[in-house]
DRENMARLUM-455040 format. One record per residue (C-alpha): residue number from 1; residue in three letters; x, y, z. Coordinates in pm, whole numbers. Layout:
N
rec kefi->NUM | lonu->Ala | X->X | Y->Y | Z->Z
...
***
This chain:
340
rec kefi->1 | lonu->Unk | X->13781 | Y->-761 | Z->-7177
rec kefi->2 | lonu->Unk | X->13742 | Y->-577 | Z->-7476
rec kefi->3 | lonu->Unk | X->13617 | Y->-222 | Z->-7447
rec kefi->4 | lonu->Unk | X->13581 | Y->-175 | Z->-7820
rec kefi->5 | lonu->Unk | X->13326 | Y->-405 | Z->-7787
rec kefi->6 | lonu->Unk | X->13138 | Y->-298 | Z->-7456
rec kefi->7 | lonu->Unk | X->13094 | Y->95 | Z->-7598
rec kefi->8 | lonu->Unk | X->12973 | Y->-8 | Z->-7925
rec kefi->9 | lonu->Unk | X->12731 | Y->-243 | Z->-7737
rec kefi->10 | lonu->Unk | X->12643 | Y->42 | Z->-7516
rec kefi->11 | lonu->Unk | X->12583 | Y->316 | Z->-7787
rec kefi->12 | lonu->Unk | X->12359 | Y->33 | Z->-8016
rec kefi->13 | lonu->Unk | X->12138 | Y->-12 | Z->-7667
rec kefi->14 | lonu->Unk | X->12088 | Y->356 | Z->-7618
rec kefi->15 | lonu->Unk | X->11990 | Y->393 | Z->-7959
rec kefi->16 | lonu->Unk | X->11735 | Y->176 | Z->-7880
rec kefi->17 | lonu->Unk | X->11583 | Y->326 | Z->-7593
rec kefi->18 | lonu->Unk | X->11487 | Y->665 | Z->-7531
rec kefi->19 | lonu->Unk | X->11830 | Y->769 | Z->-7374
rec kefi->20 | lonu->Unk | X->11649 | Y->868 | Z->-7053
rec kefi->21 | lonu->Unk | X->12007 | Y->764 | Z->-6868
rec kefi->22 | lonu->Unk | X->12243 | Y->990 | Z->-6684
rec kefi->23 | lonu->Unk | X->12511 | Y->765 | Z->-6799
rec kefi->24 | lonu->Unk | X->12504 | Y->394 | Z->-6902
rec kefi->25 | lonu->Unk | X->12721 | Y->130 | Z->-6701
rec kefi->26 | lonu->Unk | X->12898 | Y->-195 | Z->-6813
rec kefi->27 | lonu->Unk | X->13087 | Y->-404 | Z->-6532
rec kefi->28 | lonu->Unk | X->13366 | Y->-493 | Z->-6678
rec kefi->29 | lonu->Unk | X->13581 | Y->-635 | Z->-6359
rec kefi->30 | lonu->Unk | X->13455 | Y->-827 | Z->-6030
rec kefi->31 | lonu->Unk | X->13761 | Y->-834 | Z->-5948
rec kefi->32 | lonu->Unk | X->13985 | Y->-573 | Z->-5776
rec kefi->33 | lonu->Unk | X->14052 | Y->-272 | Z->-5906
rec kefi->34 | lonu->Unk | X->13694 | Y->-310 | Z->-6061
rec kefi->35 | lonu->Unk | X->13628 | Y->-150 | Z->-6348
rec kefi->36 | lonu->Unk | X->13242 | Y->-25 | Z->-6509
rec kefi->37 | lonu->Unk | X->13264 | Y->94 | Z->-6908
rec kefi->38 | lonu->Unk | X->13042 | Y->394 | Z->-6942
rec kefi->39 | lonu->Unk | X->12898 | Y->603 | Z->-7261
rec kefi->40 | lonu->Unk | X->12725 | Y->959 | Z->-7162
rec kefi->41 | lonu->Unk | X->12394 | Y->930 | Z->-7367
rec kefi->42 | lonu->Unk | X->12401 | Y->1292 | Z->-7464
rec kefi->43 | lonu->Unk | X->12720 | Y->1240 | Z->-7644
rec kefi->44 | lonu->Unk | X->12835 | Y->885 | Z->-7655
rec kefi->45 | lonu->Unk | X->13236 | Y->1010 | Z->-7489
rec kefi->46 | lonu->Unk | X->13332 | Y->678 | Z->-7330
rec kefi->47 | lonu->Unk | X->13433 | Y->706 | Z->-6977
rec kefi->48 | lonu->Unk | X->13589 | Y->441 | Z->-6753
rec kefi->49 | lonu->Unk | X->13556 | Y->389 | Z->-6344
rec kefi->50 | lonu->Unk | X->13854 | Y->244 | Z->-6120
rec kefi->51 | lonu->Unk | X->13700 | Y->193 | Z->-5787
rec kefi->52 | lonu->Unk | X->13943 | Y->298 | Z->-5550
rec kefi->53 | lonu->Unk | X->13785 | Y->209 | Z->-5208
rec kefi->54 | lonu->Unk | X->13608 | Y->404 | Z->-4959
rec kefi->55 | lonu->Unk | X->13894 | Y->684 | Z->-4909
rec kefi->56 | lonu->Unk | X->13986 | Y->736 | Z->-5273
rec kefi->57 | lonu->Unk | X->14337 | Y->949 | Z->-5277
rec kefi->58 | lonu->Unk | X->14437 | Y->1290 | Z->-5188
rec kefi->59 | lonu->Unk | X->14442 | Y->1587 | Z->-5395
rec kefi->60 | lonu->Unk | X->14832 | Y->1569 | Z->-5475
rec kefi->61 | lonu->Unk | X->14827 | Y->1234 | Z->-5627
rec kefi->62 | lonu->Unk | X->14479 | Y->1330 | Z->-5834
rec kefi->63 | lonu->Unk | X->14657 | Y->1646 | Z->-5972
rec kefi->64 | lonu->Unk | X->14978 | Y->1453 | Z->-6043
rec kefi->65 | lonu->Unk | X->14814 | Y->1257 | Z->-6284
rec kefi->66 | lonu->Unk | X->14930 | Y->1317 | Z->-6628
rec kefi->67 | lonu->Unk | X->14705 | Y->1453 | Z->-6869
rec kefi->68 | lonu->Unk | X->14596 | Y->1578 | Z->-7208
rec kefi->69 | lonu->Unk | X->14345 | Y->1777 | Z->-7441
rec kefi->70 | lonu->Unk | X->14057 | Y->1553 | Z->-7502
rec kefi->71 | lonu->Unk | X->14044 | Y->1343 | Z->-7140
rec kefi->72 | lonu->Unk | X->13959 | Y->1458 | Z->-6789
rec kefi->73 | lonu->Unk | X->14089 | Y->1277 | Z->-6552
rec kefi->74 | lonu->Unk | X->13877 | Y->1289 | Z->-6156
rec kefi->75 | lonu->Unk | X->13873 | Y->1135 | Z->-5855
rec kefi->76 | lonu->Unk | X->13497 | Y->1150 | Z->-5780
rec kefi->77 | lonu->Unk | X->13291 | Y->998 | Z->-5503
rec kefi->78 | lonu->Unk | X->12954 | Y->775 | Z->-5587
rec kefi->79 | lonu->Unk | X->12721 | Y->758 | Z->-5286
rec kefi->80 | lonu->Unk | X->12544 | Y->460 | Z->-5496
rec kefi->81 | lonu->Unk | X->12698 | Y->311 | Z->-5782
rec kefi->82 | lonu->Unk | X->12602 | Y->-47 | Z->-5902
rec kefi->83 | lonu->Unk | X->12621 | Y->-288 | Z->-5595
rec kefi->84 | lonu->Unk | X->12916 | Y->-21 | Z->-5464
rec kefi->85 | lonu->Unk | X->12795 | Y->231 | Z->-5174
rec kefi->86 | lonu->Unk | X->13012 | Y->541 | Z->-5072
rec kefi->87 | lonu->Unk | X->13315 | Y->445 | Z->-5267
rec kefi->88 | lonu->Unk | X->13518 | Y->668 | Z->-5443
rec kefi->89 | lonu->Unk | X->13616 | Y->612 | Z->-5855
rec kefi->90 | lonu->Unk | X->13885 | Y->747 | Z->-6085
rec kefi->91 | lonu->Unk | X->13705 | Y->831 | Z->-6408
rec kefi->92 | lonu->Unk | X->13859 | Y->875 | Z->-6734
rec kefi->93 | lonu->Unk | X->13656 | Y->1052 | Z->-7000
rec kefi->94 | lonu->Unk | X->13649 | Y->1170 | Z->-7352
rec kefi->95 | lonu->Unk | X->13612 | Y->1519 | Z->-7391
rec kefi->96 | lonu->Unk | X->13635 | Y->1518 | Z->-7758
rec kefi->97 | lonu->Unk | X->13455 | Y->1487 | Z->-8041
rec kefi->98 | lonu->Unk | X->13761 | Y->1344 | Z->-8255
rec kefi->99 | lonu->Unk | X->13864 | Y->997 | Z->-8245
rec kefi->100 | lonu->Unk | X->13730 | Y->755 | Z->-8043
rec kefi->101 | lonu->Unk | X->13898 | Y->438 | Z->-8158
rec kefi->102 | lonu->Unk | X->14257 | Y->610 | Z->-7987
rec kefi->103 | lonu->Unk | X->14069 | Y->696 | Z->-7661
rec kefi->104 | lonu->Unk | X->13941 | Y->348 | Z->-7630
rec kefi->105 | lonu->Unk | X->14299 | Y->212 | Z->-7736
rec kefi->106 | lonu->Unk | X->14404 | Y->407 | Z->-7406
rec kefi->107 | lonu->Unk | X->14105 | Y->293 | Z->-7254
rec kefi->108 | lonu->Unk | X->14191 | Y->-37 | Z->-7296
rec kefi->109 | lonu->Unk | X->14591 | Y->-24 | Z->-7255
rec kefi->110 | lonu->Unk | X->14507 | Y->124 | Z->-6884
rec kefi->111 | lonu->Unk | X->14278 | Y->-157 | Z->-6853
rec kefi->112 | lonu->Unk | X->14481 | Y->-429 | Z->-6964
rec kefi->113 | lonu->Unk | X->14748 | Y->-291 | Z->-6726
rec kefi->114 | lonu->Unk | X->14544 | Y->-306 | Z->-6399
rec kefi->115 | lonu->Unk | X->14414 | Y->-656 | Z->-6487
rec kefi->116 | lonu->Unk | X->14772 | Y->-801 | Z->-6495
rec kefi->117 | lonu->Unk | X->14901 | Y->-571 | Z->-6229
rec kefi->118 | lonu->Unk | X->15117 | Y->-767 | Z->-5998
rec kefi->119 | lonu->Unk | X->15001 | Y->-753 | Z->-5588
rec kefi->120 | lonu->Unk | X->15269 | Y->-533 | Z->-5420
rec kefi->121 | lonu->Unk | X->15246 | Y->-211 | Z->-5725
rec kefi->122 | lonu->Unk | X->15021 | Y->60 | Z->-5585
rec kefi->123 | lonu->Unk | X->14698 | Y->141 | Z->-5870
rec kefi->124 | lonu->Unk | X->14804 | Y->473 | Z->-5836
rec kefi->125 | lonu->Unk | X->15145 | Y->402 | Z->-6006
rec kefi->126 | lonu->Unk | X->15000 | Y->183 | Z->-6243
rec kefi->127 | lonu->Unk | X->14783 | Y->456 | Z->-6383
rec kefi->128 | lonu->Unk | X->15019 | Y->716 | Z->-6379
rec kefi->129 | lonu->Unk | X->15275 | Y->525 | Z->-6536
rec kefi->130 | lonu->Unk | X->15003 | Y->403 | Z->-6843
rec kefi->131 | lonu->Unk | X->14864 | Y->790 | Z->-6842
rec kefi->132 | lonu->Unk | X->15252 | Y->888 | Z->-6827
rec kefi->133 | lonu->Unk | X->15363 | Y->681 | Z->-7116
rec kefi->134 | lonu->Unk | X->15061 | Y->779 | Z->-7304
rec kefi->135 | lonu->Unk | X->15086 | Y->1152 | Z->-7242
rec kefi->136 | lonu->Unk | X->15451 | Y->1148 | Z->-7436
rec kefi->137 | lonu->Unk | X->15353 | Y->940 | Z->-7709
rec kefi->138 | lonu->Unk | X->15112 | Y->1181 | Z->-7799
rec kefi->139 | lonu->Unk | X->15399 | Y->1436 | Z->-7798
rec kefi->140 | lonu->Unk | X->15550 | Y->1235 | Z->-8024
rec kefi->141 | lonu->Unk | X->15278 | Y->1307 | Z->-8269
rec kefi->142 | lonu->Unk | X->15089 | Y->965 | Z->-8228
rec kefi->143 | lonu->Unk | X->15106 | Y->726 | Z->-8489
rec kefi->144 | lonu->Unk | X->15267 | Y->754 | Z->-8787
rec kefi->145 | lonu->Unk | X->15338 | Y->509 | Z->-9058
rec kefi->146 | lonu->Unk | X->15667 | Y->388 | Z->-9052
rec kefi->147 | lonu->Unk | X->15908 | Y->453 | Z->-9356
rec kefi->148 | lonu->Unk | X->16049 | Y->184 | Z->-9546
rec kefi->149 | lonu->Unk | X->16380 | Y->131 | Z->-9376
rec kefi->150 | lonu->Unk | X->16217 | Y->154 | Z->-9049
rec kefi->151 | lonu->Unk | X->15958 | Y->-112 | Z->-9143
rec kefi->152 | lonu->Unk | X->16252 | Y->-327 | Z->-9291
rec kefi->153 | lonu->Unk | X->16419 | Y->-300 | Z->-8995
rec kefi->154 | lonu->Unk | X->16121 | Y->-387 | Z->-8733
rec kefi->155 | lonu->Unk | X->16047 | Y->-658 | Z->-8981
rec kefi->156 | lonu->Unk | X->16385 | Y->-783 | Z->-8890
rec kefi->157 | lonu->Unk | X->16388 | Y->-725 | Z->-8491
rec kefi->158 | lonu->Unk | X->16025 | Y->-936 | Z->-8525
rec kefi->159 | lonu->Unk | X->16129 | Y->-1211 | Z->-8723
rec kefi->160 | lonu->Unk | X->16434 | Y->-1248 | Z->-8490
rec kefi->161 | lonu->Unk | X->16164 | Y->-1309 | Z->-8214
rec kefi->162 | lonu->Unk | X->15926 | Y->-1537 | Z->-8399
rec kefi->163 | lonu->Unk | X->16247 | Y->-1753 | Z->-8430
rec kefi->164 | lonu->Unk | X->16368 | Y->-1718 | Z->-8092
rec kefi->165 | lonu->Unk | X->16001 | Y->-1820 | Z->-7940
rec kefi->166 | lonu->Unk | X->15978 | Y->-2087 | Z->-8202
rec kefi->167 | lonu->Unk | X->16324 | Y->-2228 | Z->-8061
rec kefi->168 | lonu->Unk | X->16240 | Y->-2204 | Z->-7707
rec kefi->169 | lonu->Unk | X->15842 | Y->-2301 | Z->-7671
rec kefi->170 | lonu->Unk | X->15880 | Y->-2385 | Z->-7349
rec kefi->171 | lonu->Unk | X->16082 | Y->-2082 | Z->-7225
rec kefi->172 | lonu->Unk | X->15911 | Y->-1749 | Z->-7072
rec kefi->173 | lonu->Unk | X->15926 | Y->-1523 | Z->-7344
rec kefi->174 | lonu->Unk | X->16200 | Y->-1297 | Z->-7148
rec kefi->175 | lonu->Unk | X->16338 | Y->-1190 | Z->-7499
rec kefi->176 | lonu->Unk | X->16057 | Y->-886 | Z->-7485
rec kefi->177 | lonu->Unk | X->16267 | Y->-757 | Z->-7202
rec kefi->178 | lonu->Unk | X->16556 | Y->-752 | Z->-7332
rec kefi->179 | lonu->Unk | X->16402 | Y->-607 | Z->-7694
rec kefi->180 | lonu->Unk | X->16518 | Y->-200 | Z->-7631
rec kefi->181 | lonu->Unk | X->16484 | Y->-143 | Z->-8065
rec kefi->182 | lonu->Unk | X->16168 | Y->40 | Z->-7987
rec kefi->183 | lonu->Unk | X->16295 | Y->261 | Z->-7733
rec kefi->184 | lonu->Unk | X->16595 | Y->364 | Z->-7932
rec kefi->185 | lonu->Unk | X->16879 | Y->196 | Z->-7736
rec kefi->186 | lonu->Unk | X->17177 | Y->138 | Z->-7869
rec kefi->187 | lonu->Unk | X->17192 | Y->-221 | Z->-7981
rec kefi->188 | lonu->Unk | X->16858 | Y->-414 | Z->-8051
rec kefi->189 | lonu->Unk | X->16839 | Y->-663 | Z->-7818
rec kefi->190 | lonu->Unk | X->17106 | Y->-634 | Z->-7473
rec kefi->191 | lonu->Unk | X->17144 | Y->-925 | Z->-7224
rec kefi->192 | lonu->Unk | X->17366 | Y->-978 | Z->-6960
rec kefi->193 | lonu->Unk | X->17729 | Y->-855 | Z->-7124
rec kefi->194 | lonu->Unk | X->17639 | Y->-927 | Z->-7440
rec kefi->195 | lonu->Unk | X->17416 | Y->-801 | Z->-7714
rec kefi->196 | lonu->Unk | X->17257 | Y->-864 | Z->-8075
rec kefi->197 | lonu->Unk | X->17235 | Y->-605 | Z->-8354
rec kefi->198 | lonu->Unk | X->16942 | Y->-668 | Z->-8631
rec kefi->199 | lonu->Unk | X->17105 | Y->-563 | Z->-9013
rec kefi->200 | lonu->Unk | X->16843 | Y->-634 | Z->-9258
rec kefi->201 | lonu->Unk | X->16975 | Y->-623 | Z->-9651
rec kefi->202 | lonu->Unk | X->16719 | Y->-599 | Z->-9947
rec kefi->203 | lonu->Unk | X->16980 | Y->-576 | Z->-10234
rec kefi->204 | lonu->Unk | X->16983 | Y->-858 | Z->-10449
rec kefi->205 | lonu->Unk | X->17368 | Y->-975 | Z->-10475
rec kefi->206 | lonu->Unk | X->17471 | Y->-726 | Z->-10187
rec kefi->207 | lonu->Unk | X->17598 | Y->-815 | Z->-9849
rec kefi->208 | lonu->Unk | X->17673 | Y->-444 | Z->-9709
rec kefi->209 | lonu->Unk | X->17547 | Y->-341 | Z->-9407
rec kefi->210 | lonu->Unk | X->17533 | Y->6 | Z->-9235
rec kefi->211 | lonu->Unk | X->17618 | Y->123 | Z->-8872
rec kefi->212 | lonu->Unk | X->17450 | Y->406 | Z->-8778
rec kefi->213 | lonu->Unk | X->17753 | Y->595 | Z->-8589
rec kefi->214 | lonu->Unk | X->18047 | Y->515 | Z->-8414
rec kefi->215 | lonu->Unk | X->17917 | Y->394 | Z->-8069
rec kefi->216 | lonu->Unk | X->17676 | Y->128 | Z->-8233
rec kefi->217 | lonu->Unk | X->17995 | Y->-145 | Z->-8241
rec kefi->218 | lonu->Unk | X->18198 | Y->-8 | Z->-7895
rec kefi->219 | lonu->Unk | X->18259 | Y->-341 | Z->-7688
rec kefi->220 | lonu->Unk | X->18281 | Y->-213 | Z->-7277
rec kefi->221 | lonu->Unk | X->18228 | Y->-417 | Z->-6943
rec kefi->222 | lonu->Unk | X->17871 | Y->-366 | Z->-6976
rec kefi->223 | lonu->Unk | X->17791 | Y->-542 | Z->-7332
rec kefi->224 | lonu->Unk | X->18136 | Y->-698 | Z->-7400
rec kefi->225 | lonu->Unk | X->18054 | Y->-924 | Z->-7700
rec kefi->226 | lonu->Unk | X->17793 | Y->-818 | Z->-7980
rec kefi->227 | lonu->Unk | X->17658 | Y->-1031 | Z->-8225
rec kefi->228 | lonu->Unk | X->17486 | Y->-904 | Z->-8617
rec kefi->229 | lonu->Unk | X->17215 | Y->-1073 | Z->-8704
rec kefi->230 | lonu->Unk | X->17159 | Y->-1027 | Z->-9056
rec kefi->231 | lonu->Unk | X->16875 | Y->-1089 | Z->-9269
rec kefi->232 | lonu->Unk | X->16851 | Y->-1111 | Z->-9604
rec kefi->233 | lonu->Unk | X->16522 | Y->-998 | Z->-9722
rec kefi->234 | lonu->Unk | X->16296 | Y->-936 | Z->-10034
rec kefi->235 | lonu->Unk | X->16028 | Y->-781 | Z->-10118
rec kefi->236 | lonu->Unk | X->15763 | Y->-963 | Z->-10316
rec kefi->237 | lonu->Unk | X->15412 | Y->-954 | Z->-10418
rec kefi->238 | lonu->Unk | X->15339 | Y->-1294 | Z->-10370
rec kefi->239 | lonu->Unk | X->15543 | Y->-1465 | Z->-10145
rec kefi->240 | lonu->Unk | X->15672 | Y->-1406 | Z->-9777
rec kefi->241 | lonu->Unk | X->15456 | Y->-1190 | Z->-9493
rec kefi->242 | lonu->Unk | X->15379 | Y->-891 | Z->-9411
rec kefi->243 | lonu->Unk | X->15443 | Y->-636 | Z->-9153
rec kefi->244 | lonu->Unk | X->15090 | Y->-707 | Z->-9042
rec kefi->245 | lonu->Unk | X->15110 | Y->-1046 | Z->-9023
rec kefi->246 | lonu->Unk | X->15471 | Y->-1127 | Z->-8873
rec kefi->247 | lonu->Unk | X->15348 | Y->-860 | Z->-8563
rec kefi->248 | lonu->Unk | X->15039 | Y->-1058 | Z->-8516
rec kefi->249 | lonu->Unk | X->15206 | Y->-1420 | Z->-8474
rec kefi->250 | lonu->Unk | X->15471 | Y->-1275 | Z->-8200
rec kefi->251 | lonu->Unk | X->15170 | Y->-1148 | Z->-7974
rec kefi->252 | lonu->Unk | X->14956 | Y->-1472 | Z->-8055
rec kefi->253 | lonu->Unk | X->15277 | Y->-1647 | Z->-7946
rec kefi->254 | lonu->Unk | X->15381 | Y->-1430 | Z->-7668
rec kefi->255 | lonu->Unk | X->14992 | Y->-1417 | Z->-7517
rec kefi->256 | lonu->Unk | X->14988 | Y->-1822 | Z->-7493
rec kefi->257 | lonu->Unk | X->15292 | Y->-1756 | Z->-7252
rec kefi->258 | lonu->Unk | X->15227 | Y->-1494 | Z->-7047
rec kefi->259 | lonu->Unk | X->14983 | Y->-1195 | Z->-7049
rec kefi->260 | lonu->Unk | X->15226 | Y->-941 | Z->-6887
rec kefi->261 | lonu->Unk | X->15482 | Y->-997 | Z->-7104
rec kefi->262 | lonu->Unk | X->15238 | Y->-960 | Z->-7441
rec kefi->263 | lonu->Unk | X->15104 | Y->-628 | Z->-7298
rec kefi->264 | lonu->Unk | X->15529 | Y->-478 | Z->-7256
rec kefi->265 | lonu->Unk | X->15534 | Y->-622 | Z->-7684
rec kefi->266 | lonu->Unk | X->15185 | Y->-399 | Z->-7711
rec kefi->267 | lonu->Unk | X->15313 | Y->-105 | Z->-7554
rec kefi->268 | lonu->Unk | X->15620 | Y->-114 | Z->-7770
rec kefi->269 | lonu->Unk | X->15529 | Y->-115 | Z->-8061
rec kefi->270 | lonu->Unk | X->15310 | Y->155 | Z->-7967
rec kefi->271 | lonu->Unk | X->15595 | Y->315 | Z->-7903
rec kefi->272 | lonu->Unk | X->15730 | Y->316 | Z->-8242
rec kefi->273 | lonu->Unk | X->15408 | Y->493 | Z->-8352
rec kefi->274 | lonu->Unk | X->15316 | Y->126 | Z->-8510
rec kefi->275 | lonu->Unk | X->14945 | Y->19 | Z->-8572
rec kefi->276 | lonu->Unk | X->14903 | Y->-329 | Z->-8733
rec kefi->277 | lonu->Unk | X->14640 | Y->-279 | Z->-8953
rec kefi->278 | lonu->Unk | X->14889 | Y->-12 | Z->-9160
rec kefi->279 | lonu->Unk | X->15120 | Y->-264 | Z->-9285
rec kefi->280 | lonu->Unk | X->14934 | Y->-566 | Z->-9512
rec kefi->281 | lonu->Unk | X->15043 | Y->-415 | Z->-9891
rec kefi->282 | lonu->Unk | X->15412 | Y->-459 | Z->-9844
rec kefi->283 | lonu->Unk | X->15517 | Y->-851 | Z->-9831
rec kefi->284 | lonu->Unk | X->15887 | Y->-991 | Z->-9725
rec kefi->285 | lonu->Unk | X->16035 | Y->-1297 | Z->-9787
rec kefi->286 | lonu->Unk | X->16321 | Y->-1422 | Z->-9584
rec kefi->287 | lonu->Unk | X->16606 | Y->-1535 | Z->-9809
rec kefi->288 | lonu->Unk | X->16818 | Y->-1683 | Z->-9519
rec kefi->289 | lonu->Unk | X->16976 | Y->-1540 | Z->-9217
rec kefi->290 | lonu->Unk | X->17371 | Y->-1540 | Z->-9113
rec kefi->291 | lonu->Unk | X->17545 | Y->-1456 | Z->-8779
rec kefi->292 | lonu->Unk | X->17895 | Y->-1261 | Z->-8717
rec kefi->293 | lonu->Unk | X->18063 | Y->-1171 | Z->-8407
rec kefi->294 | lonu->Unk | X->18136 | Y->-812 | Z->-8451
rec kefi->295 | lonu->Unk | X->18472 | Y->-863 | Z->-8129
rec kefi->296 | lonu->Unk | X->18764 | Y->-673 | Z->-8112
rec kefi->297 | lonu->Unk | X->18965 | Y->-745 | Z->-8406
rec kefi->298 | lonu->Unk | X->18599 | Y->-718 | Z->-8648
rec kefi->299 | lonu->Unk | X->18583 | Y->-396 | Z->-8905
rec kefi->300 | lonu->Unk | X->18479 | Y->-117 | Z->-8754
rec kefi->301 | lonu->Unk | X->18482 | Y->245 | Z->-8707
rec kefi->302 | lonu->Unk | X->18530 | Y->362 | Z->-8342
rec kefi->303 | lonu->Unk | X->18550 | Y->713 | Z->-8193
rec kefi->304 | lonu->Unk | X->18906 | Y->677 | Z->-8073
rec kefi->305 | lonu->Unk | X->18990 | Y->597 | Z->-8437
rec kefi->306 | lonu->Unk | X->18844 | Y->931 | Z->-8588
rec kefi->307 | lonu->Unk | X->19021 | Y->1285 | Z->-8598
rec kefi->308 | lonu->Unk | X->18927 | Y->1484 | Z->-8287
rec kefi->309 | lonu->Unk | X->18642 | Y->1713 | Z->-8359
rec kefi->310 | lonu->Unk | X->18473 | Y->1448 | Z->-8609
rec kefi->311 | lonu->Unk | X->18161 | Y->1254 | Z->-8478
rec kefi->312 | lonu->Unk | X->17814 | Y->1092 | Z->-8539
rec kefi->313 | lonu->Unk | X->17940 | Y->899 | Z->-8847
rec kefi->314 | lonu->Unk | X->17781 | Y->670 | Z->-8979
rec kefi->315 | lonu->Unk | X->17940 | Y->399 | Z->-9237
rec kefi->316 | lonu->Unk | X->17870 | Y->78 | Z->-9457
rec kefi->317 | lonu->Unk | X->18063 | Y->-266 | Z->-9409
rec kefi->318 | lonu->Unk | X->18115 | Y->-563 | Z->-9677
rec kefi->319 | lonu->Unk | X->18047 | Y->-903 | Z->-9556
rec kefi->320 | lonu->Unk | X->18207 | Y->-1052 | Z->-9800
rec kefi->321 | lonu->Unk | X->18525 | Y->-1000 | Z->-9626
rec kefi->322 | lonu->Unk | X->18368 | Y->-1042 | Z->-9289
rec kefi->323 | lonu->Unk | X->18361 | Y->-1483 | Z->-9341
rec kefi->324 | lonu->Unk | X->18639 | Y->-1551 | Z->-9030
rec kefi->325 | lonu->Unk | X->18357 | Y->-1400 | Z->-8791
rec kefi->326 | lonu->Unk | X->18042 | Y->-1611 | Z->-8918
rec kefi->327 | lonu->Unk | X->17922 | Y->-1776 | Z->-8618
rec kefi->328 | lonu->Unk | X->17598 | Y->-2052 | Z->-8608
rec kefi->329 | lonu->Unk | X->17265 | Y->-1935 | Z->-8601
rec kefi->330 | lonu->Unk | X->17227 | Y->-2128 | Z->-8225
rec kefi->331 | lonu->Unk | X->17486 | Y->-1903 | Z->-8129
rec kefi->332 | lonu->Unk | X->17215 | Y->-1628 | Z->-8062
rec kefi->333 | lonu->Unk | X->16954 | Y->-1858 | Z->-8038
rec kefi->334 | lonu->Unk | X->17075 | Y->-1998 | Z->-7695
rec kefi->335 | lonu->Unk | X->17126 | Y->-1628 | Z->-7531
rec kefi->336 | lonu->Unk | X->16792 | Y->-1486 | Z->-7288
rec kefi->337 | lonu->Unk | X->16704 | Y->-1812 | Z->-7185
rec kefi->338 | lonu->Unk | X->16622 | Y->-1908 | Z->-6851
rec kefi->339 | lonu->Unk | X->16839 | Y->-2213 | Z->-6710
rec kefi->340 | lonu->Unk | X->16769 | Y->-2479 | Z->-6542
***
């Protein structure tokens, strides 16, 4: 299902004809919720119908819906509308001139989420949670290209997954679930009592790492053993991958395992404010990767060691002296697996 695809198809048709059409229709679900793809001729705004039965919802819910300059966002009832009679639809449209592609990229996220939808969710908090998600991203500001360090470090948090899925082909890919980078938790990746921090160096002959503030190392009963996963990168004009390219093998992986669990990896990197096609000029190469257990007795700055009325520091370790808490790569490796 590919919406990109279905308005551009759409728009080339009524070209073709003499756009005589109240609005043109593309099934693009038999299935429940279905779905129809629609272009108004008079403008080509794409629009999408949810069929939602022959009582549609009440007022509340339909003004509850979040929403945004550039969309509406109805419940409206079709006495006729393909093989559908008296049914009610939710119907998304553009109300903008500017930029398509990102209202079919919400198009299609909302679309993507109904298909994989499990049973016992209600569509209406499907959509509002999609519309919801969308409505602060926008807030955000959108997309926005990444700056260096951030790309180093999401170049890191990837290639961490590529390795793990690699490791584990037969596992579910529950690592995505775990993966709270994008969503600005506290340590990368967070499992049951334990956790695993991505470093990423690009100095040649350095081994320094920073920690972003006192809190990022704090053992408790919730994550009582972390784990730094460091990588070793640099940057080359020939050799390694890029941004582009390491993103696209994790969802190529992750789709081949499940669907639902590609679509969370979609939605964060959206996130992030991270498009794919934004990141080919910059190429990494992997040097090697090395493990420590950062436990109780490892170098580190806590809060209860800092003068009262001093906070949010932020400070660099050397791992050259860090060698007694090198740990195996499996180490990490084994952790977010299912058993049995």
């Amino acid at each position: 299902m590919n919406l990109k695809i279905e308005f551009d198809d759409m728009i080339q048709e009524l070209r073709s004809q003499d756009e005589s059409e109240v609005y043109k229709l593309n099934v693009l679900t038999y299935e429940n919720p279905i779905m129809f793809a629609g272009i108004d001729p008079a403008n080509h705004h794409r629009q999408l119908y949810i069929d939602l039965g022959t009582e549609g919802w009440d007022k509340d819910q339909e003004k509850a819906l979040p929403k945004w300059r550039g969309m509406s966002v109805k419940v409206e009832y079709f006495e006729k509308l393909s093989l559908l009679k008296e049914h009610y639809f939710l119907v998304i449209r553009q109300e903008d001139e500017q930029s398509p592609e990102i209202f079919e990229f919400v198009l299609q996220n909302l679309a993507d989420h109904l298909a994989v939808a499990e049973e016992e969710v209600s569509l209406f908090s499907t959509v509002y949670k999609v519309l919801d998600r969308w409505r602060t991203f926008f807030q955000r500001g959108g997309f926005k290209r990444l700056s260096e360090e951030q790309q180093r470090g999401l170049f890191g948090e990837l290639w961490f997954i590529n390795e793990w899925l690699e490791r584990h082909p037969g596992q579910p890919p529950l690592i995505i679930e775990h993966w709270e980078g994008p969503t600005k938790g506290r340590i990368d990746f967070k499992g049951n009592k334990c956790g695993i921090e991505i470093k990423t160096i690009n100095e040649k002959l350095s081994k320094t790492i920073k920690i972003s503030n006192e809190n990022q190392l704090k053992l408790n009963e919730a994550v009582s053993s972390i784990y730094l996963y460091v990588c070793f990168l640099e940057q080359s004009r020939t050799h390694g991958l890029s941004l582009q390219e390491l993103a696209g093998q994790v969802r190529i992986k992750l789709a081949e395992r499940s669907e639902r669990i590609a679509l969370i990896y979609s939605d964060l990197l959206t996130d992030l404010g991270f498009r794919e096609e934004e990141y080919e000029d910059v190429l990494y190469f992997m040097e090697k990767t090395e493990v420590y257990e950062a436990g109780k007795n490892f170098p580190r700055l806590l809060k209860e060691h800092l003068p009262k009325g001093i906070s949010h520091v932020s400070y660099n370790i050397d791992l050259t002296h860090c060698a007694a808490y090198e740990k195996q790569l499996e180490t990490i490796y084994q952790m977010f697996r299912v058993e049995g």
